[in-house]
C-alpha positions as CSV (number, residue, x, y, z in Angstrom):
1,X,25.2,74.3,80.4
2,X,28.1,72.7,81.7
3,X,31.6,74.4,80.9
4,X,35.0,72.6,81.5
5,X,37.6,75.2,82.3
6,X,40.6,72.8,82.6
7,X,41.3,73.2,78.9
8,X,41.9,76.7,78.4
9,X,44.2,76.5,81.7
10,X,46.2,73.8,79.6
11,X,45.7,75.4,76.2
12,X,47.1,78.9,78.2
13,X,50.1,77.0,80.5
14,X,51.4,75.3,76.8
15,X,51.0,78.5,75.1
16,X,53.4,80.1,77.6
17,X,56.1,77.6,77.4
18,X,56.0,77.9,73.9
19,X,56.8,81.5,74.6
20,X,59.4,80.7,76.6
21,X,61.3,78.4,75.2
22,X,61.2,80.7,72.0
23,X,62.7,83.7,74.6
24,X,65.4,81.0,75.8
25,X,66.5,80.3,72.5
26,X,66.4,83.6,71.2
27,X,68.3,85.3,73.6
28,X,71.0,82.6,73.9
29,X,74.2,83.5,72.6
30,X,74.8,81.0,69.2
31,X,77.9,82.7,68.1
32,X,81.3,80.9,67.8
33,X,84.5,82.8,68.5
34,X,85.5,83.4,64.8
35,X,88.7,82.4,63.5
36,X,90.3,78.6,63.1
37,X,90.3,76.1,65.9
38,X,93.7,75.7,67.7
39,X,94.9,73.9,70.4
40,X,97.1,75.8,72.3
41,X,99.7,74.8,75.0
42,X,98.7,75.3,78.7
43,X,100.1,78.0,80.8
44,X,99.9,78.7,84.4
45,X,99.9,82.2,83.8
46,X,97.4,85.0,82.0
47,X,97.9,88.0,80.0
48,X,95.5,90.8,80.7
49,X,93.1,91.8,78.7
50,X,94.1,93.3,75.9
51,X,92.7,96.7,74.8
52,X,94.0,97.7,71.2
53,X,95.5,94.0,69.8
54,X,95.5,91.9,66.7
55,X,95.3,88.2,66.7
56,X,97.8,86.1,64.5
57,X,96.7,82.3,64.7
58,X,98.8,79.8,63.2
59,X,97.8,76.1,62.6
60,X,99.9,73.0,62.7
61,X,100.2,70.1,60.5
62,X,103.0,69.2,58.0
63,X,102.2,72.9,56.0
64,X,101.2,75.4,59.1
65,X,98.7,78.2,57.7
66,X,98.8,81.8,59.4
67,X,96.1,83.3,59.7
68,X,95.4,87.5,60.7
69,X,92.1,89.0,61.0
70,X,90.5,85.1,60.1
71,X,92.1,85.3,56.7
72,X,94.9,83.1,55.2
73,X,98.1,84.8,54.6
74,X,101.4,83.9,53.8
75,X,104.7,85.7,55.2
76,X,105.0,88.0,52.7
77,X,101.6,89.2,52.9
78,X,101.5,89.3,56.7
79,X,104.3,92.1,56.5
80,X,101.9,95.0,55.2
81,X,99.5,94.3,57.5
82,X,101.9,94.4,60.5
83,X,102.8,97.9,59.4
84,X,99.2,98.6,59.4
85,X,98.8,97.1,63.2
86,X,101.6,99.5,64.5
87,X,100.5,102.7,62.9
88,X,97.5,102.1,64.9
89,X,99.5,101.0,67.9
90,X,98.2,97.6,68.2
91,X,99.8,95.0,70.5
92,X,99.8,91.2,68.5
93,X,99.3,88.2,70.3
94,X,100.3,84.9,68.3
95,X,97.9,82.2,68.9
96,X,99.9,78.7,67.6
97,X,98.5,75.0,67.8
98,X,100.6,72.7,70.1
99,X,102.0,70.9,66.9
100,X,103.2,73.9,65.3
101,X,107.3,74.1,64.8
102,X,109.0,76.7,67.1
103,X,110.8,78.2,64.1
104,X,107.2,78.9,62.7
105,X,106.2,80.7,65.8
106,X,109.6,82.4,65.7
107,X,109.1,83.7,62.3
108,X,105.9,85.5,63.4
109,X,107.0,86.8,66.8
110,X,110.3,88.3,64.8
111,X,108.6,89.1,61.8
112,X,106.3,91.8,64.2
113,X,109.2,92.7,66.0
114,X,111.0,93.6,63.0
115,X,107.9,96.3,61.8
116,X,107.8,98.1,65.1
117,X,105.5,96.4,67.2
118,X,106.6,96.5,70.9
119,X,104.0,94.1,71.9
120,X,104.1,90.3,70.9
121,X,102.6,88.0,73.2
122,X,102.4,84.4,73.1
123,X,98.7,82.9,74.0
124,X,98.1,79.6,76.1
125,X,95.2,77.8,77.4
126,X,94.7,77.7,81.4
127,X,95.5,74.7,82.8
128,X,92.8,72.1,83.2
């Protein structure tokens, strides 16, 4: 009796590919920073990592939206939750698209500088 071995060498070398690819793509990291996609200005210079912080991103366009903790808010909502951020002493950093008006950023910046927060910072992209 004449048994060919070659197949359950191939049958075994595809099985573990299989497996492997399935690791690979399991254990690959599939999740997107959450919030709205803005294109910020470049800066030559970084802000340390932040420990206790909350992000405001505003987008641009004709009507800019703001957005805190990814969910739309208009000014006079943002205001409670600002006095929220500094009773738990929580720095802000603004996160504004390129085509966003400076009064808009502005408003922000002042608006938590008005409920207490002694941190506002002002995010850019590195340069390129």
């Amino acid at each position: 009796m004449n048994f060919n071995f070659g197949w359950v060498v191939l049958v075994a070398l595809v099985d573990v590919s299989f497996l492997l690819v399935f690791f690979l793509l399991l254990s690959s990291n599939f999740i997107l920073q959450q919030g709205i996609s803005i294109s910020m200005p470049f800066s030559r210079f970084t802000l340390g990592p932040q420990a206790s912080r909350q992000i405001i991103s505003i987008s641009g366009g004709a009507v800019p939206a703001i957005y805190f903790q990814d969910q739309k808010v208009t000014m006079e909502q943002l205001e409670p939750l600002l006095d929220a951020a500094k009773r738990k002493d929580q720095s802000i950093i603004i996160k504004a698209d390129r085509s966003t008006s400076y009064e808009t950023v502005a408003e922000v910046a002042n608006a938590a500088l008005e409920h207490g927060i002694t941190s506002v910072a002002l995010a850019a992209s590195p340069p390129r």
